[in-house]
N, C-alpha and C positions, 0 to 999 in steps of 0.2 A: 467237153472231154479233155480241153487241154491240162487241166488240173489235174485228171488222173494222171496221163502220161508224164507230166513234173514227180508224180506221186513213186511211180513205178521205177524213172528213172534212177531218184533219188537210193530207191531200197537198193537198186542194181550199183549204184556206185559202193554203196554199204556193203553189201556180202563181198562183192570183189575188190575193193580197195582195204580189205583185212584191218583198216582203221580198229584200234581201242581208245584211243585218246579223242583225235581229233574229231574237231564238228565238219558236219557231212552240209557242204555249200554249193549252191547250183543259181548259176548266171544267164537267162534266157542273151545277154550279150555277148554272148562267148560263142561264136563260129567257129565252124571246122573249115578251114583253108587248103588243105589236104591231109591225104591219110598213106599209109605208109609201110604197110603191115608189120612183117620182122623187122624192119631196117630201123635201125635209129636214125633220126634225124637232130645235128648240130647247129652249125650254120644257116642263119636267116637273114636275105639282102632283098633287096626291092629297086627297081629302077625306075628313070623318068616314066618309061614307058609302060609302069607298074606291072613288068616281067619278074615270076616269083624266084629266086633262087636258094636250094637249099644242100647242104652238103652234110656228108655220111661218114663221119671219121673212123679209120679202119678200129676198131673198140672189141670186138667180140668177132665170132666166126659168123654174123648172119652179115656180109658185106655183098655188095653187087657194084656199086658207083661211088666214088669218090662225090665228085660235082655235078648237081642236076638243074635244070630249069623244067619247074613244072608247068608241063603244056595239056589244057584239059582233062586236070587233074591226075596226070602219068607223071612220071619223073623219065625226063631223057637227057642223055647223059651231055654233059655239059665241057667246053667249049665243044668236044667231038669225042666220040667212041675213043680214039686214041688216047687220049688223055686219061680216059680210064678202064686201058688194058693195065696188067701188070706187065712190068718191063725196068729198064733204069731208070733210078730216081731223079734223074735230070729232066728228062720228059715224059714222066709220065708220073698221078698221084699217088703218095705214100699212105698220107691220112689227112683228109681237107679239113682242119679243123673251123676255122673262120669266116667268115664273108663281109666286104663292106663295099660297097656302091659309094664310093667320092662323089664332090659337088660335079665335078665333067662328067659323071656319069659312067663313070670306069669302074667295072667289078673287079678291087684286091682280095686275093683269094690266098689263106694261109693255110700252106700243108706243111702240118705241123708234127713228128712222130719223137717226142721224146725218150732218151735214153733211160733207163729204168731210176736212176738216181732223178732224173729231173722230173717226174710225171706225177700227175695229183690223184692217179687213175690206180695206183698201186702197181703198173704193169709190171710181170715179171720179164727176164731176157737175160741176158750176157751183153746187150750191145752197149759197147763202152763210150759210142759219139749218138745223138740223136740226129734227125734230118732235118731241115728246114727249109721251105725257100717258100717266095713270099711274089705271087703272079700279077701282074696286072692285065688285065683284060679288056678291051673294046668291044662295049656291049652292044654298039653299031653294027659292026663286023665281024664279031665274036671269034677275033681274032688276039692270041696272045701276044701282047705288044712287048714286054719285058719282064723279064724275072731276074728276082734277090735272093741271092743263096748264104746271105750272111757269114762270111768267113772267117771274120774279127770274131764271133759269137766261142765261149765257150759252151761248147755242145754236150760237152760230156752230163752238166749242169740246169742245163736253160731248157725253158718248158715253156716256148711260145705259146701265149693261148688267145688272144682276143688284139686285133690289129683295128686302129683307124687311123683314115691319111688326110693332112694337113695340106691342100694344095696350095694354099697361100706362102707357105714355107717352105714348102717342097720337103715334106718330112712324112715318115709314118711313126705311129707312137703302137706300142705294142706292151701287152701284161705279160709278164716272166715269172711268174706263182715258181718256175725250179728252182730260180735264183732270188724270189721277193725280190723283185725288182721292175723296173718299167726300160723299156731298150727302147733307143731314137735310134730311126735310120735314116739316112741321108738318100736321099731319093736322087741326086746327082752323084755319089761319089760311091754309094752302096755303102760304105763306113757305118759301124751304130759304135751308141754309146750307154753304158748302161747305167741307170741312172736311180736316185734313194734307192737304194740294197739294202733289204734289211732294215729297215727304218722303223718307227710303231706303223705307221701309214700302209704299208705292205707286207708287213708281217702279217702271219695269222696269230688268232687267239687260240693257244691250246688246249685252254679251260674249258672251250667253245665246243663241246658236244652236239652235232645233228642227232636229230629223232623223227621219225616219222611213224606215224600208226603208233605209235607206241615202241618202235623198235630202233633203238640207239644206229647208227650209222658206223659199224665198226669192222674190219676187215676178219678174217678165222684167226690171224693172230692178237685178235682186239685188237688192236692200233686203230683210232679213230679217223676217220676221213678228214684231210688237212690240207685247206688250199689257200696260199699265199693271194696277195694281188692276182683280182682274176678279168674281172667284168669293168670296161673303160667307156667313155663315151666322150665324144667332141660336141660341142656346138658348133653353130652353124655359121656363127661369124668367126668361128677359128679361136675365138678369143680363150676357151677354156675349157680344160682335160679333165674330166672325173674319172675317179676310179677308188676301187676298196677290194679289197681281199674277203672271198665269199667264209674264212672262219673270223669275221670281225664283224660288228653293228655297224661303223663307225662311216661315213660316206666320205671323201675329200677331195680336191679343186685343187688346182695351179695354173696359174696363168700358162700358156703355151710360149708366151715371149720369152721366159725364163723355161721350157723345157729345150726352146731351140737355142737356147743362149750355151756356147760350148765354151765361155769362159767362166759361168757359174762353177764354184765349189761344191761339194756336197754339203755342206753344212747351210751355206746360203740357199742353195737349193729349195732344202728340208724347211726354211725359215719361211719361205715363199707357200707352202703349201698350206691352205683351210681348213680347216673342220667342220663341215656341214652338217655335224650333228647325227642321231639317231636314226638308221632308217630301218633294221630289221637285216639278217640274211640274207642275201641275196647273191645272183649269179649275172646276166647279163646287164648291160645298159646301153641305153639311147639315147642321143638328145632331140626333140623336136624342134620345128621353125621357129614355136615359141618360146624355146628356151626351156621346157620339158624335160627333166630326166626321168625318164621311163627307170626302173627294177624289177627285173623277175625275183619275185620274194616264196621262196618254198615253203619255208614254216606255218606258212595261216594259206597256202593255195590261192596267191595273189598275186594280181599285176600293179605295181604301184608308182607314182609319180610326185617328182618334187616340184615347186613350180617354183616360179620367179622369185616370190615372197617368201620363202624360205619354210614353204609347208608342205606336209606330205599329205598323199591323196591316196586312196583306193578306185582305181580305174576300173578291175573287175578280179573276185573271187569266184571258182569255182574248185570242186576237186579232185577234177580232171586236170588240172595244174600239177600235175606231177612232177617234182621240178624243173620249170619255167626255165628257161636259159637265153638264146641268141635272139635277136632281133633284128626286123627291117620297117622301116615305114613304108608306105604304097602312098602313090599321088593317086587314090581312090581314097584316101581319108583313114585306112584304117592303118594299126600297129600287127603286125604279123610276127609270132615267138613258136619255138621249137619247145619241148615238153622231152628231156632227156629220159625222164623215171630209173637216176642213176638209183637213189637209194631201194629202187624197186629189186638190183641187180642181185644176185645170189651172194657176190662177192662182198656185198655193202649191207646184205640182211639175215646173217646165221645161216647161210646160205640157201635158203627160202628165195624162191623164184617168184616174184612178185608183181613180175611186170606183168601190164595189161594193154594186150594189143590192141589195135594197130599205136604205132607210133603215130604220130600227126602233128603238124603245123595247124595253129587255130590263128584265129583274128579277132580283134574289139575293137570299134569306132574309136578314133580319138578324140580326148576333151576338147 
């Protein structure tokens, strides 16, 4: 009977994923890790102790929590209730965009609400600074140990979106799609530095049109969805930063010893950066033990990875991949990603509501 139920599934993704284009793909390795109902789910982190954590960027009116750790399969609100009540943005969450679990095992948590000029989101507003500050957490004690509120940062500009931290340098490296650009912050001094602006490397491609179903990615005023430098990832020996802007193919590397070098020029900078070649559009990235970079690739409803040898891999297709976005790894083996279904959004589809509930966190074994 199990053949039927692939069978039925399959037709059920067909009528409700209003697909004309794409091919309709189904992955028995694809787990549901949690589910979520209205709430969208962002941010994906995993710790030693393969505690899931996941965060809900204030995006749309269906909001309840900022930061959650899910505890048999509920989401409860994470470090405590207080943190997300509404209140002053000093102590309490704005919009938790990020999550990453460092090698000590500290969850940085970026609450991220850009000003309308800096957002890849289209939001509209009047607010002329956006917020920022960037937590660190002891997931021991699950107590917040320090927070960065980045004051050097032009705010009016800068669109925080995906933070990882270097404890070997004591640095965090963060994507700036407001500003195409990547910001280093000093984890002793709180100081960033913002760093290739504008460059091919983080620029987006404007020719670069999304589509999904057959239906172009484009806001009521057509202006197509455009996101600079978005999706970063570290290795594990510190040694090297990837990152690409989700409107370019193009994948790229730098050594970390040249992003923490504050005598670098821009020019040398940009000379030190790779070209890893073709990978497809994409939004998050991770790096494994093995040196792994994982891609949530929206275009084909894939999870995809590059390995050592400089080849790309399909880890798993389904699609229910509805764009693929943040990631965590689990000391249980498996890759844990968020599923935004931004271009599901009214705003992003002729204003056609296309999302299909629940939101969810899935998982697939890793290679």
């Amino acid at each position: 009977m199990k053949w039927i139920n692939n069978i039925i599934l399959i037709a059920s993704l067909f009528v409700n994923m209003d697909h004309t284009t794409a091919q309709i793909y189904h992955s028995e390795a694809l787990q549901e890790a949690a589910s979520f109902g209205k709430y969208r789910a962002i941010g994906v982190s995993v710790n030693a102790a393969n505690r899931l954590f996941v965060s809900f960027p204030r995006q749309n009116t269906d909001y309840q929590y900022g930061l959650t750790e899910i505890v048999n399969g509920e989401r409860v609100p994470y470090p405590n209730d207080e943190w997300n009540k509404d209140g002053d943005e000093q102590n309490h969450f704005v919009s938790v965009q990020d999550l990453y679990v460092d090698a000590h095992d500290f969850l940085w948590v970026l609450d991220s609400k850009p000003a309308p000029s800096g957002s890849i989101f289209g939001d509209k507003g009047d607010a002329k600074q956006g917020h920022f500050k960037l937590l660190k957490i002891n997931t021991k004690t699950d107590l917040v140990e320090q927070i960065y509120t980045f004051d050097d940062l032009d705010k009016a500009k800068s669109g925080l979106n995906d933070v990882r931290v270097d404890v070997e340098k004591n640095k965090a490296y963060l994507s700036d799609p407001g500003q195409a650009a990547l910001v280093v912050l000093d984890l002793e001094t709180g100081k960033t530095r913002t760093v290739l602006q504008k460059t091919v490397f983080t620029l987006a491609d404007p020719s670069l049109v999304l589509a999904y179903g057959g239906v172009e990615m484009r806001n009521k005023e057509g202006k197509p969805f455009l996101s600079h430098v978005n999706g970063i990832a570290l290795t594990h020996d510190f040694k090297y930063f990837y990152f690409k802007p989700i409107n370019q193919t193009h994948l790229y590397r730098i050594e970390t010893k040249y992003l923490a070098d504050e005598g670098r020029s821009e020019k040398e900078l940009a000379s030190k950066v790779t070209d890893m070649g073709e990978v497809g559009v994409t939004h998050g990235l991770i790096a494994d033990q093995k040196g792994n970079i994982f891609l949530t690739t929206s275009l084909d409803y894939s999870i995809k990875y590059l390995s050592q040898d400089g080849k790309l891999h399909t880890l798993v297709q389904d699609s229910r991949l509805l764009w693929p976005d943040s990631f965590g790894i689990g000391t249980d083996g498996f890759l844990y990603f968020s599923c935004a279904q931004l271009p599901q959004d009214p705003a992003w589809s002729n204003g056609k509501d296309r999302t299909e509930l629940p939101y969810r966190v899935f998982k697939v074994k890793l290679p």
